[in-house]
N, C-alpha and C positions, 0 to 999 in steps of 0.2 A: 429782472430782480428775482432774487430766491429766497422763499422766506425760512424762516429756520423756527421751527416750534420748539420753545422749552418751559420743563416743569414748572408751576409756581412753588411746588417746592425746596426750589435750586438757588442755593443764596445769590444774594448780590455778587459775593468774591468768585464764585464759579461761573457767574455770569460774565463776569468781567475776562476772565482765560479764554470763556467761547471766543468773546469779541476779538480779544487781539486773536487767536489762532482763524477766526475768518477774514480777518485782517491779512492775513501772513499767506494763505490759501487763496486768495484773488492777487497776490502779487505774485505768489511763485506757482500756484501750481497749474501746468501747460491746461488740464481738461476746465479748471474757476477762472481762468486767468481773466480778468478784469470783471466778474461777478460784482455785482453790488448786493449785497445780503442785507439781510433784513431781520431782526430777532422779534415774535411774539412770544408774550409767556399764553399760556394754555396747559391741558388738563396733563400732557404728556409731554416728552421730547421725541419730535420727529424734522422728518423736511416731507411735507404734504406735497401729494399729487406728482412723489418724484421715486423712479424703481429701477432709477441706472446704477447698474456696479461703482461709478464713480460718487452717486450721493450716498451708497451704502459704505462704501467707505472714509467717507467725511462724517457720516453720520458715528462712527467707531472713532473717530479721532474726535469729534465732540463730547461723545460719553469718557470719552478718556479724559479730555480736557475739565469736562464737569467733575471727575472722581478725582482730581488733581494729577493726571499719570502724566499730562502734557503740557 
Protein backbone atom coordinates (compact mmCIF):
# COMPACT_ATOMS: atom_id res chain seq x y z
CA UNK A 1 0.00 0.00 0.00
CA UNK A 2 1.23 3.68 -0.79
CA UNK A 3 -0.22 6.30 1.01
CA UNK A 4 -0.66 9.57 -0.71
CA UNK A 5 -0.95 12.81 1.71
CA UNK A 6 -3.24 15.66 0.62
CA UNK A 7 -3.96 19.13 1.81
CA UNK A 8 -7.12 19.81 3.92
CA UNK A 9 -7.26 22.59 2.04
CA UNK A 10 -7.99 20.66 -1.44
CA UNK A 11 -11.73 20.40 -2.21
CA UNK A 12 -13.60 17.50 -2.48
CA UNK A 13 -13.81 18.01 -6.62
CA UNK A 14 -9.89 17.81 -6.54
CA UNK A 15 -9.92 15.17 -4.51
CA UNK A 16 -12.04 13.20 -6.38
CA UNK A 17 -9.27 13.81 -10.09
CA UNK A 18 -6.41 12.49 -7.60
CA UNK A 19 -8.70 9.37 -7.14
CA UNK A 20 -9.57 8.43 -10.52
CA UNK A 21 -5.78 9.57 -11.88
CA UNK A 22 -4.39 6.89 -9.03
CA UNK A 23 -6.90 4.78 -10.23
CA UNK A 24 -5.72 5.09 -13.95
CA UNK A 25 -1.65 4.89 -12.65
CA UNK A 26 -2.17 1.33 -10.93
CA UNK A 27 -3.79 0.06 -13.97
CA UNK A 28 -1.47 1.51 -16.62
CA UNK A 29 1.61 2.55 -15.32
CA UNK A 30 4.55 -0.45 -15.68
CA UNK A 31 6.56 1.20 -12.20
CA UNK A 32 2.32 1.50 -9.96
CA UNK A 33 1.06 -1.26 -11.84
CA UNK A 34 -1.32 -2.90 -9.27
CA UNK A 35 -0.49 -0.26 -6.30
CA UNK A 36 -3.32 -0.15 -3.99
CA UNK A 37 -3.19 3.60 -2.78
CA UNK A 38 -4.48 5.07 -0.25
CA UNK A 39 -5.51 8.99 0.29
CA UNK A 40 -5.03 10.79 3.88
CA UNK A 41 -5.88 14.31 4.14
CA UNK A 42 -2.95 16.07 6.33
CA UNK A 43 -1.28 19.40 6.82
CA UNK A 44 0.40 19.19 3.14
CA UNK A 45 0.38 17.19 -0.04
CA UNK A 46 3.08 14.66 -0.28
CA UNK A 47 3.64 10.63 -0.59
CA UNK A 48 5.69 10.24 2.87
CA UNK A 49 8.70 8.01 3.52
CA UNK A 50 8.94 7.77 -0.47
CA UNK A 51 12.28 9.62 -2.67
CA UNK A 52 12.13 7.50 -6.03
CA UNK A 53 12.03 9.49 -9.33
CA UNK A 54 8.96 7.50 -10.00
CA UNK A 55 6.86 8.96 -6.74
CA UNK A 56 8.35 12.26 -7.67
CA UNK A 57 6.84 12.17 -10.73
CA UNK A 58 3.36 10.98 -9.67
CA UNK A 59 3.77 13.35 -7.06
CA UNK A 60 3.69 16.22 -10.32
CA UNK A 61 0.91 14.59 -11.98
CA UNK A 62 -1.11 14.74 -8.57
CA UNK A 63 -0.43 18.60 -8.12
CA UNK A 64 -1.55 18.82 -11.53
CA UNK A 65 -4.54 16.81 -11.07
CA UNK A 66 -5.37 18.94 -7.92
CA UNK A 67 -4.83 22.33 -10.02
CA UNK A 68 -7.28 20.87 -12.58
CA UNK A 69 -4.37 20.52 -15.41
CA UNK A 70 -5.05 16.54 -15.54
Amino acid sequence: MTTIQIAYEVDAAAVARVEALLAEVALRDVNWNGVDFKIERDDFTCIPDTESADAVALLHQINRAIDGQE
